[in-house]
mmCIF file of the N, C-alpha and C atoms, coordinates in Angstrom:
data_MODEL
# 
_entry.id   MODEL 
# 
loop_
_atom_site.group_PDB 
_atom_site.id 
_atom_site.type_symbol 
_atom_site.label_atom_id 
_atom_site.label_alt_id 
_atom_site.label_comp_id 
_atom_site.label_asym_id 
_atom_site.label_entity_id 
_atom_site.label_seq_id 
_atom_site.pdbx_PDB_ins_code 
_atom_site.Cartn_x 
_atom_site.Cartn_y 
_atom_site.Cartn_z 
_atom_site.occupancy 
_atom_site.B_iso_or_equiv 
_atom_site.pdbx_formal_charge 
_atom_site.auth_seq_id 
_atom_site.auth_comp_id 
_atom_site.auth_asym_id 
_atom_site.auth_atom_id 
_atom_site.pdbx_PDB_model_num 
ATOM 1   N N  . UNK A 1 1  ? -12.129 -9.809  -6.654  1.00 0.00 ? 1  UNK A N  1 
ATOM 2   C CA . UNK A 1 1  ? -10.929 -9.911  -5.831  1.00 0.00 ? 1  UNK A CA 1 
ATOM 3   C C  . UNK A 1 1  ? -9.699  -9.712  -6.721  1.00 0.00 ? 1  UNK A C  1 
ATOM 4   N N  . UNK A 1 2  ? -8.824  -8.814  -6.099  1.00 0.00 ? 2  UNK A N  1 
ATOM 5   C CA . UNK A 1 2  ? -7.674  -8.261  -7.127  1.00 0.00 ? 2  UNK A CA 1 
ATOM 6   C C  . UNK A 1 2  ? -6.787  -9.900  -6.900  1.00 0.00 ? 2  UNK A C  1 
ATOM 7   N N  . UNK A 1 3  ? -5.884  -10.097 -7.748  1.00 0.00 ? 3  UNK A N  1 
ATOM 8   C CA . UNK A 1 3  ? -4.701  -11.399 -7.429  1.00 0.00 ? 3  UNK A CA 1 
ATOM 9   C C  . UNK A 1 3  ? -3.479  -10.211 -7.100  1.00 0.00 ? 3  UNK A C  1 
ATOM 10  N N  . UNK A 1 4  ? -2.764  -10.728 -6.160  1.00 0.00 ? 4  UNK A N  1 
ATOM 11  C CA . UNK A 1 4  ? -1.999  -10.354 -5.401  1.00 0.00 ? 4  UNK A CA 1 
ATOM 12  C C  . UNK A 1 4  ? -0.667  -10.654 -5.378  1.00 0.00 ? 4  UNK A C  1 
ATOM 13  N N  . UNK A 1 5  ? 0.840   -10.494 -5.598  1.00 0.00 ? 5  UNK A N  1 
ATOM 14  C CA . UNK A 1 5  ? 2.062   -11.183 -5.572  1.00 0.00 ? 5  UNK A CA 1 
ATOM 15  C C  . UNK A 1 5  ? 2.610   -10.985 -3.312  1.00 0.00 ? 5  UNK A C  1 
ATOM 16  N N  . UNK A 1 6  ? 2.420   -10.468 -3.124  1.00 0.00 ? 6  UNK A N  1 
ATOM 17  C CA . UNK A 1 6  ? 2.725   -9.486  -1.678  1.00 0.00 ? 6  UNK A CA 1 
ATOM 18  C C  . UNK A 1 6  ? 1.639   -9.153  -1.113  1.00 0.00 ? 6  UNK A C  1 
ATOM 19  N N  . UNK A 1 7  ? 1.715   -9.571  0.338   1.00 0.00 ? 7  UNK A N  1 
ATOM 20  C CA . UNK A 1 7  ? 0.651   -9.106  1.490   1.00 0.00 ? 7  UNK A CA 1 
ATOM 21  C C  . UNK A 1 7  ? 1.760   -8.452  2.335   1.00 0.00 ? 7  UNK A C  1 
ATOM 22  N N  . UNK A 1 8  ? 1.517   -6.830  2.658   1.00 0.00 ? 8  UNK A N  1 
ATOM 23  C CA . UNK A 1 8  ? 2.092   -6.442  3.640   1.00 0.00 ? 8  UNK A CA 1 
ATOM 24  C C  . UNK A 1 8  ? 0.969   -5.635  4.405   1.00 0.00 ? 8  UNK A C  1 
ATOM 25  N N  . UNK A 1 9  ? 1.219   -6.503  6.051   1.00 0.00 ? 9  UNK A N  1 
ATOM 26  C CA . UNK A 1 9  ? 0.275   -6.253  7.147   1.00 0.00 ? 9  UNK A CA 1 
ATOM 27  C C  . UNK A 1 9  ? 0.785   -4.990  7.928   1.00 0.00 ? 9  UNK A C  1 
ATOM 28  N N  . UNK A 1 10 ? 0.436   -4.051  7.750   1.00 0.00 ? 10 UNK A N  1 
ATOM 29  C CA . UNK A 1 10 ? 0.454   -2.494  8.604   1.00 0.00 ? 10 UNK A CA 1 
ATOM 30  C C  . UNK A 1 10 ? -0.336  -2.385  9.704   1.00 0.00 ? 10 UNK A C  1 
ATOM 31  N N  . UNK A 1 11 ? -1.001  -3.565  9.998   1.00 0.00 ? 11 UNK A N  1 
ATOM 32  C CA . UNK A 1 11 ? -2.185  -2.882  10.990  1.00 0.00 ? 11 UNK A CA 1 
ATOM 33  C C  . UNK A 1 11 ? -1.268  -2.893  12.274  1.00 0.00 ? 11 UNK A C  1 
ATOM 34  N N  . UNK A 1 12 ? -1.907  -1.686  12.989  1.00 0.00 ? 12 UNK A N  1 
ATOM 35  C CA . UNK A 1 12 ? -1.636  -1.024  14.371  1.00 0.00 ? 12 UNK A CA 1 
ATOM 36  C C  . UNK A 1 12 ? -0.228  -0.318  14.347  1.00 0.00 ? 12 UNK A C  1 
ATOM 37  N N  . UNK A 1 13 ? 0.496   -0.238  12.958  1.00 0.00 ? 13 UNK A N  1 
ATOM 38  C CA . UNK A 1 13 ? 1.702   0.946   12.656  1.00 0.00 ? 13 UNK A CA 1 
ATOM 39  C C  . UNK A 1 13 ? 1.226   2.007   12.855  1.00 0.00 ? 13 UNK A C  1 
ATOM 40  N N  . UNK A 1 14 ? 1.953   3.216   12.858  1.00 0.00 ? 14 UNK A N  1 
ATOM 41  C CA . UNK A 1 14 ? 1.513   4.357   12.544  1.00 0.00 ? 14 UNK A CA 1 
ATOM 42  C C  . UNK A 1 14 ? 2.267   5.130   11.484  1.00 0.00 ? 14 UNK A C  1 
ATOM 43  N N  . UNK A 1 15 ? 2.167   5.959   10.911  1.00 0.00 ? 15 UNK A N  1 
ATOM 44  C CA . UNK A 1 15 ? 2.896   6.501   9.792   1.00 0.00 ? 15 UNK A CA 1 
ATOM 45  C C  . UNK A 1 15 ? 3.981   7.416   10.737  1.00 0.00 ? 15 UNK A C  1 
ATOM 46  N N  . UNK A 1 16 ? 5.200   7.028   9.877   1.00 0.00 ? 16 UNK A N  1 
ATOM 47  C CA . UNK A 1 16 ? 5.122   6.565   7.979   1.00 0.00 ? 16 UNK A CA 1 
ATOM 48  C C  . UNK A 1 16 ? 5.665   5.238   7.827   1.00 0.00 ? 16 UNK A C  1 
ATOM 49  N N  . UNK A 1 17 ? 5.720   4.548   9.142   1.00 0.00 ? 17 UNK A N  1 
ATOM 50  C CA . UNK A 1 17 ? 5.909   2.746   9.071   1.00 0.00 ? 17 UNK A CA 1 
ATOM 51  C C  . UNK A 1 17 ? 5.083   2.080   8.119   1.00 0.00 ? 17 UNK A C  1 
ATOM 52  N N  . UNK A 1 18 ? 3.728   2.458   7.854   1.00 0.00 ? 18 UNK A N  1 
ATOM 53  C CA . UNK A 1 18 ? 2.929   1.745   6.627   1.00 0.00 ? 18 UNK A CA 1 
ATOM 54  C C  . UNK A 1 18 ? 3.696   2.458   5.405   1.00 0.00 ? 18 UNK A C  1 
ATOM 55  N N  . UNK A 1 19 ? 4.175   3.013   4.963   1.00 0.00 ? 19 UNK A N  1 
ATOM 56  C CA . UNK A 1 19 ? 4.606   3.864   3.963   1.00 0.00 ? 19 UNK A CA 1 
ATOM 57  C C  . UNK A 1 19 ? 5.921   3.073   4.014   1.00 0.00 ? 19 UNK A C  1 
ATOM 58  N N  . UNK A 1 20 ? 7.028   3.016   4.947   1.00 0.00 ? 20 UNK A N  1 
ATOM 59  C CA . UNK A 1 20 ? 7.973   2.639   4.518   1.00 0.00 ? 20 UNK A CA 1 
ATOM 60  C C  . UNK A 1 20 ? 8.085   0.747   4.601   1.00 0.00 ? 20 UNK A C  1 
ATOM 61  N N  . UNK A 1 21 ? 7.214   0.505   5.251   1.00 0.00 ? 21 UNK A N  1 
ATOM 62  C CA . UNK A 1 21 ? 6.569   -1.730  4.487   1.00 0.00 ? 21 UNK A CA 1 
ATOM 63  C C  . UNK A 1 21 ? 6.573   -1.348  3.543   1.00 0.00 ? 21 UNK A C  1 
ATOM 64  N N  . UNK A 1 22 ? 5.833   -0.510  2.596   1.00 0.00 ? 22 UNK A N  1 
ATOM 65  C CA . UNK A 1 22 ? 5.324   -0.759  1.225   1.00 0.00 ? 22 UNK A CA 1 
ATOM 66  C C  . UNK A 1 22 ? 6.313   -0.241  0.451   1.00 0.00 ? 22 UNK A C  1 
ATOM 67  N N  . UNK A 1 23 ? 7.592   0.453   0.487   1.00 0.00 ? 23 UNK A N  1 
ATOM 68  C CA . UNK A 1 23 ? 8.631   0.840   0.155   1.00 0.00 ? 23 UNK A CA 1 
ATOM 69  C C  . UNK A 1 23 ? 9.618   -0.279  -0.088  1.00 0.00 ? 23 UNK A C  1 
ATOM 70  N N  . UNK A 1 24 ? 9.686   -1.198  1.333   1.00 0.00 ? 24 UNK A N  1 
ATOM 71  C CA . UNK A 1 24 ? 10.766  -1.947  1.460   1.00 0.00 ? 24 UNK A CA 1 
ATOM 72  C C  . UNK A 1 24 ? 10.318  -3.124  0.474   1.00 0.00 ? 24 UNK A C  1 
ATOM 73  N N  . UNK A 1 25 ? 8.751   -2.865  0.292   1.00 0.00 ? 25 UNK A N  1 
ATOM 74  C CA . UNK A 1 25 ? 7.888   -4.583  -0.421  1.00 0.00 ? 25 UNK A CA 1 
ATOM 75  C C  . UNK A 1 25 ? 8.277   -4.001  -1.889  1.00 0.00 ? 25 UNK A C  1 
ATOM 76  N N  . UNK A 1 26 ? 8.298   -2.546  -2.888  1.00 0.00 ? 26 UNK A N  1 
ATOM 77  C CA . UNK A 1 26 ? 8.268   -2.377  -3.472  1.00 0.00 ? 26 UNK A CA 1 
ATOM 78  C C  . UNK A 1 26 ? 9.485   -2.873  -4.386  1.00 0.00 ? 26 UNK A C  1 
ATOM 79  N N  . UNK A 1 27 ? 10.727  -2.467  -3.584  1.00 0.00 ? 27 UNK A N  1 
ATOM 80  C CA . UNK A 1 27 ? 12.373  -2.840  -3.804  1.00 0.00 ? 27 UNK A CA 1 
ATOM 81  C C  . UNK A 1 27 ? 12.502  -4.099  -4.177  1.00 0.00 ? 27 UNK A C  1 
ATOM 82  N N  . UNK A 1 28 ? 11.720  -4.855  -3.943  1.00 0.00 ? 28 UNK A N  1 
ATOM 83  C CA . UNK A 1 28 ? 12.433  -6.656  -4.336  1.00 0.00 ? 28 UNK A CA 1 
ATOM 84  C C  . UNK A 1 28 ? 10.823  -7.337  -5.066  1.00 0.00 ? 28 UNK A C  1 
ATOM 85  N N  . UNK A 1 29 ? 10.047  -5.896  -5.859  1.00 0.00 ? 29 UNK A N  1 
ATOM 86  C CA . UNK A 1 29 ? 9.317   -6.686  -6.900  1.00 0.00 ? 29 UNK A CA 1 
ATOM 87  C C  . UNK A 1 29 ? 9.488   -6.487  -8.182  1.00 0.00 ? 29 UNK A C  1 
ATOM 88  N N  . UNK A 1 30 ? 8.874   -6.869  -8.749  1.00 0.00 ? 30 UNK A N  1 
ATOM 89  C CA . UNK A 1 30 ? 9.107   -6.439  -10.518 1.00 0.00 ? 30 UNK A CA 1 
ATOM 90  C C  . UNK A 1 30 ? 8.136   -5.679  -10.956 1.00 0.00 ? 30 UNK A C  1 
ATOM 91  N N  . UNK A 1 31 ? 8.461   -4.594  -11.540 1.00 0.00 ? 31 UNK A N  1 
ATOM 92  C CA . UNK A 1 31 ? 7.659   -4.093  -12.876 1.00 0.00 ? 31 UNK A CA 1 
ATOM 93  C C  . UNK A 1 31 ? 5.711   -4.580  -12.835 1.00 0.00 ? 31 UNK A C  1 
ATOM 94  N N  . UNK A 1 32 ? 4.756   -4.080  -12.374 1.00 0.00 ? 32 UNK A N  1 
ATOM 95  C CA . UNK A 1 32 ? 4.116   -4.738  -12.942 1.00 0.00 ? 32 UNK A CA 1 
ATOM 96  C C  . UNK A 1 32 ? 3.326   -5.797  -11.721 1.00 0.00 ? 32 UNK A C  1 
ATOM 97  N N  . UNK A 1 33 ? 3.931   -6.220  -10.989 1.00 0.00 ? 33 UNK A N  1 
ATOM 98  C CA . UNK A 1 33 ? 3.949   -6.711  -9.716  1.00 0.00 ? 33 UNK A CA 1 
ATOM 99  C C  . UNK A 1 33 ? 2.668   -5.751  -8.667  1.00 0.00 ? 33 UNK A C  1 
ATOM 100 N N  . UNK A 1 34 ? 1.479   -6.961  -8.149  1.00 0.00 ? 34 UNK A N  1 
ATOM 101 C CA . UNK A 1 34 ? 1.035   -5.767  -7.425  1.00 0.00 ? 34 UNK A CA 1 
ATOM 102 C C  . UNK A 1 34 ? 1.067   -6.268  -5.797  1.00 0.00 ? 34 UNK A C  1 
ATOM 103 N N  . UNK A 1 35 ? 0.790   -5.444  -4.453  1.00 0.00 ? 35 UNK A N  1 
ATOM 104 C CA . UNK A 1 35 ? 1.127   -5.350  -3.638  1.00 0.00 ? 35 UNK A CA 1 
ATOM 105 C C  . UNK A 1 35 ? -0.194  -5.136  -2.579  1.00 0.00 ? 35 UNK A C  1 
ATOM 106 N N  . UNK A 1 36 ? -0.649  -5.671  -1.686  1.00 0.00 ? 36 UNK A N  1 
ATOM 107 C CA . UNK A 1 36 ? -1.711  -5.544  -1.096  1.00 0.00 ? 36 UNK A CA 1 
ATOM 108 C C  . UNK A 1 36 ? -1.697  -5.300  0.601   1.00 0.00 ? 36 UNK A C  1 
ATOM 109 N N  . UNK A 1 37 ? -2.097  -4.257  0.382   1.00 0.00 ? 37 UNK A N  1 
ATOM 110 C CA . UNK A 1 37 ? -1.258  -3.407  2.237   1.00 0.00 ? 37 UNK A CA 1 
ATOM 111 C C  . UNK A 1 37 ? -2.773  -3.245  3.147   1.00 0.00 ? 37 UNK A C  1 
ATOM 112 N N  . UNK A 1 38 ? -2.333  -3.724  4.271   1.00 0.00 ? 38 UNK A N  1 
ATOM 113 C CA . UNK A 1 38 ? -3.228  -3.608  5.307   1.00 0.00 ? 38 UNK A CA 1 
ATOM 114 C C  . UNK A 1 38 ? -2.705  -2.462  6.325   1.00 0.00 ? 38 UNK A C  1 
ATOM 115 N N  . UNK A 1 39 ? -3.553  -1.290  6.033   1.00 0.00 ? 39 UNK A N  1 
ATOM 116 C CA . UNK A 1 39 ? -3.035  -0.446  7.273   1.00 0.00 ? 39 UNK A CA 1 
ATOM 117 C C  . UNK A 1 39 ? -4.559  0.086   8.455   1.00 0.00 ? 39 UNK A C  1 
ATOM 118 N N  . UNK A 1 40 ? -4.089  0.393   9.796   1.00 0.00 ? 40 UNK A N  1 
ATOM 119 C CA . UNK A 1 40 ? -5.308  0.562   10.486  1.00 0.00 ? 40 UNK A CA 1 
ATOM 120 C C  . UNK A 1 40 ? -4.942  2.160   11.018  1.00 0.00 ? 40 UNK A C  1 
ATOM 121 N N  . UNK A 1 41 ? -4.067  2.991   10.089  1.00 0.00 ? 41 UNK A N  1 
ATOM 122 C CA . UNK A 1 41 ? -3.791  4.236   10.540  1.00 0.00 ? 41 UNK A CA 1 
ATOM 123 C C  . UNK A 1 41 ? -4.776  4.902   9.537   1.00 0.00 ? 41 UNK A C  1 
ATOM 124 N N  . UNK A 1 42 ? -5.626  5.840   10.305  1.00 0.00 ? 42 UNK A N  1 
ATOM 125 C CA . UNK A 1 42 ? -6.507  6.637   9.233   1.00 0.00 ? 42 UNK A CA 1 
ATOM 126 C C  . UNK A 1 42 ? -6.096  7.693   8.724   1.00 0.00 ? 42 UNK A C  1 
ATOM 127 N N  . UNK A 1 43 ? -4.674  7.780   8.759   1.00 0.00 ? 43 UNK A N  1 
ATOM 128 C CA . UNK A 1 43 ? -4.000  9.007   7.770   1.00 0.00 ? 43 UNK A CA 1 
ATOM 129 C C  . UNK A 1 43 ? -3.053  8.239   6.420   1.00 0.00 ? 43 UNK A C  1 
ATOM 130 N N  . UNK A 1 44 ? -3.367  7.198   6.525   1.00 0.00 ? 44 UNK A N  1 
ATOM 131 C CA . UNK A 1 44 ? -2.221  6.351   5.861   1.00 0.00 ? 44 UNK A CA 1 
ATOM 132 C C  . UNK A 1 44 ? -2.830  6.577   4.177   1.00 0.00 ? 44 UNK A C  1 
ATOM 133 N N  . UNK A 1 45 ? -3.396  6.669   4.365   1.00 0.00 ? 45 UNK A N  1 
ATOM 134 C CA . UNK A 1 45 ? -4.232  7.230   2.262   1.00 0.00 ? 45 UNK A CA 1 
ATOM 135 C C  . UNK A 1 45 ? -3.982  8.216   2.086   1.00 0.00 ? 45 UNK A C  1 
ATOM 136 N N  . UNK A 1 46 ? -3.636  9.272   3.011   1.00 0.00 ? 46 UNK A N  1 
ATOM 137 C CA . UNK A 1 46 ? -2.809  10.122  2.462   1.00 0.00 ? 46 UNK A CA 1 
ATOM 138 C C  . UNK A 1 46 ? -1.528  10.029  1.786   1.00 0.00 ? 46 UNK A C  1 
ATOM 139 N N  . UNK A 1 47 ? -0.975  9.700   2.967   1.00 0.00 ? 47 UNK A N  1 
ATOM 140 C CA . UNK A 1 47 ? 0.793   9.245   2.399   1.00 0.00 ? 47 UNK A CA 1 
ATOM 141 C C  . UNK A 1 47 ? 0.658   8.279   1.417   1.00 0.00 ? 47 UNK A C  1 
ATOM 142 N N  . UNK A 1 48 ? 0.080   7.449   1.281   1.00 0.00 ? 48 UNK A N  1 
ATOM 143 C CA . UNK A 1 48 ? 0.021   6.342   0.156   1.00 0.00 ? 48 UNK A CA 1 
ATOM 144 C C  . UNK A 1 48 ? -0.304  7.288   -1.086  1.00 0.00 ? 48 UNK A C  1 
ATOM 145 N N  . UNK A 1 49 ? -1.452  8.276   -1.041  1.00 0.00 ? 49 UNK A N  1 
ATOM 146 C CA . UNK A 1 49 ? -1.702  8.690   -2.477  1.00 0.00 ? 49 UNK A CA 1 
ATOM 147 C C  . UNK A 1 49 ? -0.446  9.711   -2.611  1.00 0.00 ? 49 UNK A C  1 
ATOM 148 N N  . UNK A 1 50 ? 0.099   10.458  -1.555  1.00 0.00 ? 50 UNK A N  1 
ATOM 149 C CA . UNK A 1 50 ? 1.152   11.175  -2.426  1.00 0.00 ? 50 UNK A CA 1 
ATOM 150 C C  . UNK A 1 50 ? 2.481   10.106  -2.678  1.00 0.00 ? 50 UNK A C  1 
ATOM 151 N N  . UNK A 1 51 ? 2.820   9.707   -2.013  1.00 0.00 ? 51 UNK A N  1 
ATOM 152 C CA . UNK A 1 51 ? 3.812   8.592   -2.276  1.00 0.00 ? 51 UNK A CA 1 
ATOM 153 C C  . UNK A 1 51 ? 3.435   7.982   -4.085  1.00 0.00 ? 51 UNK A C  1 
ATOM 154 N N  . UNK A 1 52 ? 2.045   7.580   -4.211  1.00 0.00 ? 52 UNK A N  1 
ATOM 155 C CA . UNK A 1 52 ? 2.044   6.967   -5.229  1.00 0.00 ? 52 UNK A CA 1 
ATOM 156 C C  . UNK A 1 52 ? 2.077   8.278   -6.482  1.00 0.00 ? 52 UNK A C  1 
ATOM 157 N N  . UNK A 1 53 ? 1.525   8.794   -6.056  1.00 0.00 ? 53 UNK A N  1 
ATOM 158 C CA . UNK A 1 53 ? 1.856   10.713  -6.965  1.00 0.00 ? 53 UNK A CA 1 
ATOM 159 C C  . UNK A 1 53 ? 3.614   10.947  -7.842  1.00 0.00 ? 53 UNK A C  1 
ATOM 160 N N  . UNK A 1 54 ? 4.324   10.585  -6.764  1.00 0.00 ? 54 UNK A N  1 
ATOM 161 C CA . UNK A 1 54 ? 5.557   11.058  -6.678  1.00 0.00 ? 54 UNK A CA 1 
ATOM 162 C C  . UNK A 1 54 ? 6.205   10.078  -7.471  1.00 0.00 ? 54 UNK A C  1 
ATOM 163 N N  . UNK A 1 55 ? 5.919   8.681   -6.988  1.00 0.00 ? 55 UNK A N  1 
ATOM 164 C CA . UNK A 1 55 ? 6.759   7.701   -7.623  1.00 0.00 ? 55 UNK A CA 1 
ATOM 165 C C  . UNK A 1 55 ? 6.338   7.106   -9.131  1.00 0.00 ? 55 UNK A C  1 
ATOM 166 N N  . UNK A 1 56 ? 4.926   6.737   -9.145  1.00 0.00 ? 56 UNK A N  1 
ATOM 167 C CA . UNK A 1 56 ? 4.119   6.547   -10.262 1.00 0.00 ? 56 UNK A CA 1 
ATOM 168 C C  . UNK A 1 56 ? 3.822   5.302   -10.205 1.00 0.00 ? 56 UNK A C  1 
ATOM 169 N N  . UNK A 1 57 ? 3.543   4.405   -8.713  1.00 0.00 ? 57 UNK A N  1 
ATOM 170 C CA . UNK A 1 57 ? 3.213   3.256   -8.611  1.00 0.00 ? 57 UNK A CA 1 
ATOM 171 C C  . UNK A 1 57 ? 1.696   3.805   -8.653  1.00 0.00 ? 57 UNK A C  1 
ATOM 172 N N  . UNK A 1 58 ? 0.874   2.714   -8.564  1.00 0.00 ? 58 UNK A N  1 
ATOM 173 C CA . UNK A 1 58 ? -0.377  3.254   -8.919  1.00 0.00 ? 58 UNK A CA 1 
ATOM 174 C C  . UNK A 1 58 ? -1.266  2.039   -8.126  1.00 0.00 ? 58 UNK A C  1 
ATOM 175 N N  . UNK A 1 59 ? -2.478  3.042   -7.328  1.00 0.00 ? 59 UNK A N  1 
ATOM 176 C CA . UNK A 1 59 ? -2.892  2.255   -6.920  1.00 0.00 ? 59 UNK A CA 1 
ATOM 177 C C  . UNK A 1 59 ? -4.398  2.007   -7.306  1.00 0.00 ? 59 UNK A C  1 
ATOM 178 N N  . UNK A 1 60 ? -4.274  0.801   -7.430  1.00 0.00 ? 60 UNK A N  1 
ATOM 179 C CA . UNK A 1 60 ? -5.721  0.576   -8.159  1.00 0.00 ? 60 UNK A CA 1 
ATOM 180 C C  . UNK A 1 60 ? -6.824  -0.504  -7.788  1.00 0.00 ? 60 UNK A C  1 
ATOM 181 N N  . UNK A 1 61 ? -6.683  -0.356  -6.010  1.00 0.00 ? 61 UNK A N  1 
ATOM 182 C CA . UNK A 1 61 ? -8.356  -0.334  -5.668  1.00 0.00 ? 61 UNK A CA 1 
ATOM 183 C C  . UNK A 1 61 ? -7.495  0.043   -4.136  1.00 0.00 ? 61 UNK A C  1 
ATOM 184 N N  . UNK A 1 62 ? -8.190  0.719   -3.407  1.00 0.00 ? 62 UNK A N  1 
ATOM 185 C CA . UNK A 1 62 ? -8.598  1.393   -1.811  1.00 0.00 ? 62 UNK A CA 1 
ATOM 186 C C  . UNK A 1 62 ? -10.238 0.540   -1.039  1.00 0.00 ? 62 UNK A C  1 
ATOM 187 N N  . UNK A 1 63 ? -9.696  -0.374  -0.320  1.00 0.00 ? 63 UNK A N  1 
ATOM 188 C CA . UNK A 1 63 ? -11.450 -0.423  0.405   1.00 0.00 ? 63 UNK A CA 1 
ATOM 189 C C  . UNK A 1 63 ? -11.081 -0.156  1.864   1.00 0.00 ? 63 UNK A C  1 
ATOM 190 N N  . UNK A 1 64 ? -11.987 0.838   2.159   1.00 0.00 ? 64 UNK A N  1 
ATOM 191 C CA . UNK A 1 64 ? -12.194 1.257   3.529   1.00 0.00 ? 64 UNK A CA 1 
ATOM 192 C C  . UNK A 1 64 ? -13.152 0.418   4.700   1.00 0.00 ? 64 UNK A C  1 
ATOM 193 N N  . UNK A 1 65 ? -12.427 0.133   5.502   1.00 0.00 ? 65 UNK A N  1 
ATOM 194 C CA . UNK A 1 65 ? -13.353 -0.919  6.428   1.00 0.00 ? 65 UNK A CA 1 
ATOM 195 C C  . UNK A 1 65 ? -13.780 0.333   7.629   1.00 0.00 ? 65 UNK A C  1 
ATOM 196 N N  . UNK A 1 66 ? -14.276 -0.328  8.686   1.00 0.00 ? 66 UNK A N  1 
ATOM 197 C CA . UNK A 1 66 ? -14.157 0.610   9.652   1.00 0.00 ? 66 UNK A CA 1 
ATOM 198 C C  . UNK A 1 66 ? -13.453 1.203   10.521  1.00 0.00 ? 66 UNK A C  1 
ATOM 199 N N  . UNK A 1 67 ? -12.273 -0.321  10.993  1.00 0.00 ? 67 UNK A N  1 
ATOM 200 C CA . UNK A 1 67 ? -11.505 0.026   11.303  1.00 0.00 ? 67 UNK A CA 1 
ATOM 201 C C  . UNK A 1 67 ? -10.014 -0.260  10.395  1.00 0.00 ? 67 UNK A C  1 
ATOM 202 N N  . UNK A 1 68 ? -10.081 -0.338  9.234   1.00 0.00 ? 68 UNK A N  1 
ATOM 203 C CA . UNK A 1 68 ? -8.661  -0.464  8.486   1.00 0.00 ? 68 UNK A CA 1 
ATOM 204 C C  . UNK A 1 68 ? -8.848  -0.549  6.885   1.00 0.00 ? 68 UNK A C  1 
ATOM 205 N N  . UNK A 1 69 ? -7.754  -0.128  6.672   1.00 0.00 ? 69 UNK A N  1 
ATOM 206 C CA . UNK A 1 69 ? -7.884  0.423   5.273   1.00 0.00 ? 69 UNK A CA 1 
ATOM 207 C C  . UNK A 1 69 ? -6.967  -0.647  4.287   1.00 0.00 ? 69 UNK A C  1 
ATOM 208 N N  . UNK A 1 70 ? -7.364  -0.864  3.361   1.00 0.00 ? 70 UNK A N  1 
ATOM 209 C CA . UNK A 1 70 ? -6.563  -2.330  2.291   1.00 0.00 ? 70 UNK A CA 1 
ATOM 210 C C  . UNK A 1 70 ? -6.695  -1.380  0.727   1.00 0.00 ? 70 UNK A C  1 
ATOM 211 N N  . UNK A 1 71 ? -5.192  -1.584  0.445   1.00 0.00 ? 71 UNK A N  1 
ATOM 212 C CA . UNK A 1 71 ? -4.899  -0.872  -0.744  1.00 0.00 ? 71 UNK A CA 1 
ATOM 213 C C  . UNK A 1 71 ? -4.017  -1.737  -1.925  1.00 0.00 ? 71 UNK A C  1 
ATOM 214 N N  . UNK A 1 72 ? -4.233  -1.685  -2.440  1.00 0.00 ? 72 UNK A N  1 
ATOM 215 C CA . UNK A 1 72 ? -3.422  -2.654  -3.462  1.00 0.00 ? 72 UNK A CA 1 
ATOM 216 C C  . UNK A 1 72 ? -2.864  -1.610  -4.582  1.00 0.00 ? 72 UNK A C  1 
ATOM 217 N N  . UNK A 1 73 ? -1.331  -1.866  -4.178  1.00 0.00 ? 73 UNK A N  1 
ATOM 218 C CA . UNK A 1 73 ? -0.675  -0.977  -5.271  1.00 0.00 ? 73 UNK A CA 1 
ATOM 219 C C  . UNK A 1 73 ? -0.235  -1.903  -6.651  1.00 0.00 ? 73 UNK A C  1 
ATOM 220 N N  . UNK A 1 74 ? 0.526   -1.417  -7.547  1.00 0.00 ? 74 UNK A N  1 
ATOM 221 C CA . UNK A 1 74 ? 0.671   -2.202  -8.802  1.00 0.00 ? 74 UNK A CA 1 
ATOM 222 C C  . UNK A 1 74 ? 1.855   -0.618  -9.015  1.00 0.00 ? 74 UNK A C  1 
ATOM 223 N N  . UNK A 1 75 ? 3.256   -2.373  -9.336  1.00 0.00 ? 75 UNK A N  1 
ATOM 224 C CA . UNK A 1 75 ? 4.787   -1.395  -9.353  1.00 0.00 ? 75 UNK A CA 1 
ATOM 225 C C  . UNK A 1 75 ? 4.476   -0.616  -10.944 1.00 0.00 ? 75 UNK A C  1 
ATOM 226 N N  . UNK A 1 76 ? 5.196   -0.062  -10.984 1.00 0.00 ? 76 UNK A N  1 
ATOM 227 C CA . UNK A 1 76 ? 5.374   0.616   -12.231 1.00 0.00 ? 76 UNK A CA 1 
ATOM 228 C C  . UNK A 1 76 ? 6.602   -0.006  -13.155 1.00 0.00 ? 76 UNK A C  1 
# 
């Protein structure tokens, strides 16, 4: 189990509302800080991996349920 500073719940958003929670969660953490997002949109790993591409937050674990996806980013 990753340890966590932030739970942001996305389920039943649709993009790019999961994209911009994890934006707004990103702004008021620190460095280093990681972030654990619940989304139930099955396009949302997309935008999350280019988002994390672009910015250089990094995400470092994805588990796929059946119906929802949990990602834990870590700020840069």
């Amino acid at each position: 189990m990753i340890e966590f500073n932030l739970e942001v719940d996305a389920s039943g958003l649709n993009c790019p509302l999961p994209l911009l929670r994890l934006k707004k969660a990103l702004m008021d953490m620190s460095s280093g800080d990681v972030v654990k997002v619940i989304a139930t949109d099955p396009a949302a790993h997309l935008d999350f991996g280019v988002y994390s591409d672009q910015t250089g937050h990094q995400i470092i674990q994805l588990i796929k349920e059946s119906n929802k996806q949990i990602f834990y980013f870590k700020k840069k």
